[in-house]
Structures are given as structure tokens and as C-alpha cells.
N, C-alpha and C positions, 0 to 999 in steps of 0.2 A: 551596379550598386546592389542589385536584389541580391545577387551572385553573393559576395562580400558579406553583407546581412548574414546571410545563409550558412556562409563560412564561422561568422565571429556565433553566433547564435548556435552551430550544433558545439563548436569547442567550448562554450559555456555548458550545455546540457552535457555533456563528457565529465569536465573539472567540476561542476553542483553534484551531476548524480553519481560522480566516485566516491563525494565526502558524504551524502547526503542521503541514499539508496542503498547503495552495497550494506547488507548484512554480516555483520559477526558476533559468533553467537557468545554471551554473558550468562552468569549464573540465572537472569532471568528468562531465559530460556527453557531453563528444568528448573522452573519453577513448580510446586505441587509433583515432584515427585518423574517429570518426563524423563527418561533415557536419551532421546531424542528429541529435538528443538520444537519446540511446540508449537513455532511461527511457521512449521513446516518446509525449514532450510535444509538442506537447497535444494532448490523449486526443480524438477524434472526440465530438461534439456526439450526444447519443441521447434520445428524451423517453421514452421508456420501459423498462424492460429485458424481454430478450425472449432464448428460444431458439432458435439456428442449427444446424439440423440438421444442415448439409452439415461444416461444423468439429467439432460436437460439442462446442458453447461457448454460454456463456453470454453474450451480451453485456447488461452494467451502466448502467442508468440516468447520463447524464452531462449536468449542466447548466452544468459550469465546466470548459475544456478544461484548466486549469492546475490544477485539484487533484484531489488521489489519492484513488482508492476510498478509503472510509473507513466505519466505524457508530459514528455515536455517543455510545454509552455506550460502546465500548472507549475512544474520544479523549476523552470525560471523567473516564473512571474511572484512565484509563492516564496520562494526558498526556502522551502523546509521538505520533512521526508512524506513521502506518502503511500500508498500502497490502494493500487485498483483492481477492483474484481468485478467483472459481470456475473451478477446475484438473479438468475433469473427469478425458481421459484425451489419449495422443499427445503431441505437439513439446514443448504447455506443459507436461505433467504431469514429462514425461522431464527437462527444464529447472531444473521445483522439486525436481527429487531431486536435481540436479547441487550445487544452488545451496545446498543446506539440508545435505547428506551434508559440502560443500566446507565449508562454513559451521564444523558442531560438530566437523570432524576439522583446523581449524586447530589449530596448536599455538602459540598465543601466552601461552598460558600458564602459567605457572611454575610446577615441578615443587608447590612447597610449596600452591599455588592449584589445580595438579589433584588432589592428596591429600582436599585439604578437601572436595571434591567424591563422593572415594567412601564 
């Protein structure tokens, strides 16, 4: 049965993270002006993941240069697209605070929809 499981559960993460992962690039890509994909597609080719001391990074296992870090069970539990990075510290870290701080202090939401919230 586990076997089975195993079977039907990786041919879902295949068929979700084809429609759902794989990158192709759109005008918002070169957006502000990029020559090249700003999402930094496609991701350099890696057969293993390994620690870079000199950076202080992680670099991730990559067998498709067109799709995004991804695990799994988030992409089948979740169904949507997502994209993982190990942020230790430095350029990226400072980038995700930019990006996530910018993110939750948008104000696109209406007053009646930030109410509901507290």
C-alpha cells in the first residue's frame, strides 16, 4: 500500500509541479528595464546541493533550469506555486526582509477587510 501511495503521490508532484513550478519568462520579467529575467531563469544546473562557505549559502540541488525550488508536499498539499531558498544571512537575508516587510505593510486593503483581520 505504502509502495502505491508513493507511486500515485510522486505522479501528482510531476503533473502539479509542471503546471504549477516550471518558469517561462513574460514581459514581467524585464520589467524596469532587465535584458535578462530578473527571477534569475534559468537557475544554473547543480547535481547536488552543497554548502558555499565563501557566501554563506546554501546552494540547492537543480535538475531543471526552468523550475522553482519547490518540496513537495507543500505543492500538493498547497497547490499553488512557490519558490524556496535557504536565506542564511547578508545581501539575501537583508532582500527578504525588504521584500516580505514591503509585502504585509501594502495597503491594498480595505479598511472593512483590515478590521476583519484584528
Amino acid at each position: 500500500v505504502l509502495n502505491e501511495w508513493e507511486s500515485v503521490f510522486m505522479t501528482d508532484v510531476k503533473m502539479t509541479g509542471e503546471v504549477l513550478q516550471r518558469h517561462v519568462c513574460k514581459p514581467v520579467c524585464h520589467k524596469y528595464g532587465h535584458k535578462e529575467c530578473r527571477f534569475l531563469f534559468p537557475h544554473e544546473i547543480v547535481d547536488a546541493s552543497y554548502f558555499e562557505s565563501e557566501t554563506n549559502a546554501v546552494v540547492l540541488l537543480c535538475r531543471d533550469a526552468t523550475v522553482n525550488y519547490y518540496n513537495p508536499y507543500i505543492l500538493i498539499s498547497y497547490r499553488h506555486n512557490h519558490d524556496l531558498k535557504c536565506i542564511l544571512s547578508g545581501r539575501a537575508a537583508k532582500g527578504a526582509m525588504c521584500y516580505i516587510s514591503d509585502y504585509i505593510t501594502k495597503m491594498d486593503l480595505k479598511f472593512y477587510q483590515m478590521l476583519s483581520l484584528l
